[in-house]
C-alpha positions as CSV (number, residue, x, y, z in Angstrom):
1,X,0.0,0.0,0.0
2,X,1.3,3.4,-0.8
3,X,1.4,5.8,2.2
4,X,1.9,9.6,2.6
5,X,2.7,11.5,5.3
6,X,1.0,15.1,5.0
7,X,2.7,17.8,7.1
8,X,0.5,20.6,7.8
9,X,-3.3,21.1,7.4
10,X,-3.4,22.8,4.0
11,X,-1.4,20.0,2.8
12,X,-4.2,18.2,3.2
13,X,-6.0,19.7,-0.2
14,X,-3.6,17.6,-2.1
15,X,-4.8,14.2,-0.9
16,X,-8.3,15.1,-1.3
17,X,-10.9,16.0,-4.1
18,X,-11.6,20.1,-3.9
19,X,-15.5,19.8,-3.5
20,X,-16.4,21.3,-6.9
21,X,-14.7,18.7,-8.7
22,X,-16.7,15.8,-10.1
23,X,-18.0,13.0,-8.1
24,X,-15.8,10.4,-8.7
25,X,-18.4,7.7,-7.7
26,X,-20.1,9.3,-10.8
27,X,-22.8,11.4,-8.8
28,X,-24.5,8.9,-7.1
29,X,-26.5,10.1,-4.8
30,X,-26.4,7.2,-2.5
31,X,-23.1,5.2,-1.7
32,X,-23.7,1.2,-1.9
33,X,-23.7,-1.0,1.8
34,X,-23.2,-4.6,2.1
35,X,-26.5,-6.4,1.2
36,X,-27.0,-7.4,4.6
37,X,-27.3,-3.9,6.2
38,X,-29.5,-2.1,3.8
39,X,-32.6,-3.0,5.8
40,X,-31.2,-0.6,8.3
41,X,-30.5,2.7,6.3
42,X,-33.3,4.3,5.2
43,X,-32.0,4.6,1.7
44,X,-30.7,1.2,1.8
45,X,-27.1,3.0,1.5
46,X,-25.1,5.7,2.6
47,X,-26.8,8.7,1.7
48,X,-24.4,11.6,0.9
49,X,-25.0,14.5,3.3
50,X,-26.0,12.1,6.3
51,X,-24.7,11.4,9.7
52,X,-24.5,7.7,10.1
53,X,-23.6,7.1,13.9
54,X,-22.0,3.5,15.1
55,X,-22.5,3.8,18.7
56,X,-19.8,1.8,21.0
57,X,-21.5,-1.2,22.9
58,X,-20.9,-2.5,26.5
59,X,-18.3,-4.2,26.7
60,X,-16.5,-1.7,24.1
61,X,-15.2,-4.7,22.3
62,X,-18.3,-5.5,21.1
63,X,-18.5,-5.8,17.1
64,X,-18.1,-1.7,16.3
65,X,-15.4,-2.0,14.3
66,X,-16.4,-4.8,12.5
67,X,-19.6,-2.8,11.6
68,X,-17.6,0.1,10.8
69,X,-15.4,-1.8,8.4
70,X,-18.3,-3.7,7.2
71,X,-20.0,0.0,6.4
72,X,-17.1,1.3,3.9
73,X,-16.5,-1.8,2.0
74,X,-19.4,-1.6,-0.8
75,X,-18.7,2.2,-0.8
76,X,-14.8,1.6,-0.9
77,X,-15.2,-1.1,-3.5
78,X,-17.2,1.2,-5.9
79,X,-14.5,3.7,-6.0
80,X,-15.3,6.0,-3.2
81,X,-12.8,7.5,-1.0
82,X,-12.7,6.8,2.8
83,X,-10.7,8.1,5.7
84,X,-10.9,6.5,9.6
85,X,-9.2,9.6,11.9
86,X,-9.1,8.8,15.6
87,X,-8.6,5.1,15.6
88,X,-5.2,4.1,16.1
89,X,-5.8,0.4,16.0
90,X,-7.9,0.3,12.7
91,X,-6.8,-2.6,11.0
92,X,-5.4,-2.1,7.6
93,X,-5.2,-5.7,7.0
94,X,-8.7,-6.3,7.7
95,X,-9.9,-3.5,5.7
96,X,-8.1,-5.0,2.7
97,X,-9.7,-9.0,3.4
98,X,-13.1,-6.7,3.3
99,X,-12.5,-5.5,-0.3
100,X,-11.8,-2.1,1.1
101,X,-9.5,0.0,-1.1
102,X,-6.2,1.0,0.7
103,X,-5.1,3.5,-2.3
104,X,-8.2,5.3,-1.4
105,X,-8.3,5.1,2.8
106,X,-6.7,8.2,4.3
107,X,-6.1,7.1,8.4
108,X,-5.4,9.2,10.9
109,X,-4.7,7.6,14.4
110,X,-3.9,10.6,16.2
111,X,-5.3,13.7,15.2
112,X,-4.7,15.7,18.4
113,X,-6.0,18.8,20.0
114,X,-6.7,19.9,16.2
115,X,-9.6,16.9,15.9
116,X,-12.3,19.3,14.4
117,X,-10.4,20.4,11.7
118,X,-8.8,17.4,10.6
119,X,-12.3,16.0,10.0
120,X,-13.7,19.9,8.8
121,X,-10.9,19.2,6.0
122,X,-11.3,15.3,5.5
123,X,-15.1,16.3,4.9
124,X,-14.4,18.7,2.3
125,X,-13.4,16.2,-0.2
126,X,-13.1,12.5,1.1
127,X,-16.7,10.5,0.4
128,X,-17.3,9.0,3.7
129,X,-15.7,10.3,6.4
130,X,-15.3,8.0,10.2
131,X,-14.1,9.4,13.4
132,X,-13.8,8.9,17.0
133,X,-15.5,10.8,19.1
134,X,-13.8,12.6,21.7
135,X,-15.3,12.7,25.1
136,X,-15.5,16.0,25.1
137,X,-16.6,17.4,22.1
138,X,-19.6,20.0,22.3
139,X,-22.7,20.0,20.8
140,X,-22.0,23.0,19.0
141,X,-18.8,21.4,17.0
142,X,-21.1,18.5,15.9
143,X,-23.6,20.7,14.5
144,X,-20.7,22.4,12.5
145,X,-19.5,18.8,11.6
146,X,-23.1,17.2,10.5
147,X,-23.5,20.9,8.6
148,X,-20.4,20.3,6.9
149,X,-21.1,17.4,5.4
150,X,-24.6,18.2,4.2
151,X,-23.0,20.7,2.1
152,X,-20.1,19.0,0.8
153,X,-22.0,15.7,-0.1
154,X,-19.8,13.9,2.2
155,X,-20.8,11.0,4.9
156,X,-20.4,11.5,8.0
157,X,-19.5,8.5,10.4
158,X,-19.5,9.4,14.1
159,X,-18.0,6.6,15.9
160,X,-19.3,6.5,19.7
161,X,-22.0,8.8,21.1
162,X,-23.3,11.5,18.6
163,X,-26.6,13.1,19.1
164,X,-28.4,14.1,16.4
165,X,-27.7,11.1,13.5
166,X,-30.1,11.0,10.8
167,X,-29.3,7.4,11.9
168,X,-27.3,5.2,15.2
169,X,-26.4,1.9,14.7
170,X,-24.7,-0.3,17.4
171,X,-24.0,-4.0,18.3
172,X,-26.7,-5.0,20.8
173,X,-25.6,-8.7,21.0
174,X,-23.4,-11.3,20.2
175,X,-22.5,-15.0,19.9
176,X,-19.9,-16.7,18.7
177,X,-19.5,-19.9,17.0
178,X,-16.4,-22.9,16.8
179,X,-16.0,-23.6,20.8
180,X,-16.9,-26.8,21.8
181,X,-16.5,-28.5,24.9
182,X,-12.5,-27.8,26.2
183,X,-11.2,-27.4,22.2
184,X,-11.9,-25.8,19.3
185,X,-11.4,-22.2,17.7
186,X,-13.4,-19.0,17.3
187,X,-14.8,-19.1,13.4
188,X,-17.7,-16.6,13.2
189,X,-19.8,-14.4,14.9
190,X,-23.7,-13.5,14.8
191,X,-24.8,-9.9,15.8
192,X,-28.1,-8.0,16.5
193,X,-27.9,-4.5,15.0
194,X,-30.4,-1.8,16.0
195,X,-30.5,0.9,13.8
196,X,-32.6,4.2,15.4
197,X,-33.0,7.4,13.8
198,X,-35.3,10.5,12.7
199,X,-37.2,11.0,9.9
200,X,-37.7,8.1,7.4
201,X,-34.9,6.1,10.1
202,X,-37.3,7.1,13.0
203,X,-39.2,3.8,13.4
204,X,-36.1,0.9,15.6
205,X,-35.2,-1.6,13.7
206,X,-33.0,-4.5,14.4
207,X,-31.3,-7.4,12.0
208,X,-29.2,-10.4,12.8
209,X,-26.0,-10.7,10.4
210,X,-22.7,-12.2,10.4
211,X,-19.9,-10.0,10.2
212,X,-18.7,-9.9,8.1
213,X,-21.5,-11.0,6.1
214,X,-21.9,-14.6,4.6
215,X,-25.2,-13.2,3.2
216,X,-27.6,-14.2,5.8
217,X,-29.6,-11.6,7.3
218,X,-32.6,-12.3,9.5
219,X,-35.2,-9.2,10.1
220,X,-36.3,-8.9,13.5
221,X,-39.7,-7.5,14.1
222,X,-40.7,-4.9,16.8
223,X,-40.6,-5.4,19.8
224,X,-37.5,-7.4,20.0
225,X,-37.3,-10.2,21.2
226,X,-35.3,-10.3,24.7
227,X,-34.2,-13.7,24.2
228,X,-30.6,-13.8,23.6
229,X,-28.8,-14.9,20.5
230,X,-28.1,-18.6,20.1
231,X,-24.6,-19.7,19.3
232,X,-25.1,-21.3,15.4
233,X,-24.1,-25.1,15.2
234,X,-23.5,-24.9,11.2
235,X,-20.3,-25.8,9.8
236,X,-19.9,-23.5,7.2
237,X,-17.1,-21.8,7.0
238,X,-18.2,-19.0,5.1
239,X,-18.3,-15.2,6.6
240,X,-16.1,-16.1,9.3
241,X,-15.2,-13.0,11.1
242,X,-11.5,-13.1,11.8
243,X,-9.6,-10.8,14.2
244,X,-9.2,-6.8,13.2
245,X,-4.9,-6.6,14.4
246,X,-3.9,-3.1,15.0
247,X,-2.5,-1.7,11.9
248,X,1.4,-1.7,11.8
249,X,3.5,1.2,10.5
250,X,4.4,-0.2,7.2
251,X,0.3,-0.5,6.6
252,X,-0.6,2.6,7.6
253,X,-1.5,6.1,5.8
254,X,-0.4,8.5,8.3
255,X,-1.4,11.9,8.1
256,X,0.4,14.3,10.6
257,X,-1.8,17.5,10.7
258,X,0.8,20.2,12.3
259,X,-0.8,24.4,12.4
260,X,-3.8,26.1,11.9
261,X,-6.5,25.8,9.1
């Protein structure tokens, strides 16, 4: 993978698409999602303009980033552009098993004290667009943010607690499958999503899906069932859902933001 390191923000406009230049994903309106998750978007994709929040679970560990990674790869794969700022342990490697386009994923583990206008910038001209969320960041800046990115035509990806979404998605539950008695190996995992929003999102909705996906998706109606998710028995080992390793140095696109706007 070819990295770059950018010193300075306004160094920045070189890695990115100015935002009157041509759509590179040819104008689309919508930005394509795994088959499995498009019963929870409202669009059934990544609408450009929107705020698409993945909340972080309890225990954190709890299937984010695979939902994250599994929310860029149709995108990535159709030639948009994506950047990840905020997460140092993103895993390049996974991203790539996904189909995910390292030529076109812009990371940037450690933004600093500058956070708001590393995205501002990223927003400007990268298609879809997910950060961190630091703990204290104030209403006011995520108005700006959300704003932003209704202009520009950009998706916005909070990732941890962002009121306001057009829609939230998180990892209610989990179970994993290949453990048997005293042996075996983890091979796969199911997941309940819940997807909540406003507008055409506004009525909870919930699916079951392997992640990544093996293409089976099961709808569940409201109100949920609060029976928890039985470990699958099936031997297929299609979909499994392998370990995200942090990324290492020589798979990483660093950008080092230094200075003002």
């Amino acid at each position: 993978m070819a990295g770059r390191m950018v010193v300075g923000s306004a160094a920045l406009a070189g890695l990115v698409r100015p935002a009157s230049a041509p759509d590179p994903a040819g104008g689309h309106r919508v930005l394509p999602v795994a088959p499995e998750l498009t019963g929870l978007l409202p669009n059934r994709g990544l609408r450009r303009g929107s705020t698409i929040a993945v909340a972080i679970g309890q225990p954190r560990r709890s299937g984010g980033t695979s939902l994250v990674l599994a929310l860029l790869a149709e995108a990535s794969r159709a030639g948009s552009w994506c950047a990840v700022v905020g997460v140092p342990t993103f895993g390049a490697g996974a991203a790539a098993e996904l189909g995910i386009a390292l030529d076109r994923l812009a990371l940037v583990p450690h933004p600093g004290p500058e956070w708001a206008t590393v995205v501002a910038a990223l927003i400007d001209g990268v298609d879809v667009v997910v950060t961190a969320v630091p703990a204290a960041v104030s209403a006011s800046v995520a108005n700006r943010l959300a704003a932003r990115a209704r202009q520009r035509g950009s998706v916005l990806v909070p990732y941890g607690r962002w009121d306001g979404a057009d829609v939230t998605l998180q990892v209610v539950r989990g179970a994993w499958e290949g453990l048997g008695p005293g042996r075996g190996r983890l091979r796969r995992r199911e997941v309940t999503v819940s997807a909540r929003g406003r507008g055409a999102a506004a009525r909870p909705r919930e699916i079951k899906v392997w992640l990544p996906g093996d293409g089976f998706t099961r709808v569940i109606p409201r109100p949920a069932s609060t029976t928890s998710v039985a470990s699958t028995t099936g031997r297929s080992t299609a979909g499994r859902l392998r370990p995200v390793p942090p990324a290492s140095a020589s798979r990483r696109v660093a950008l080092t933001l230094v200075g003002p706007a």
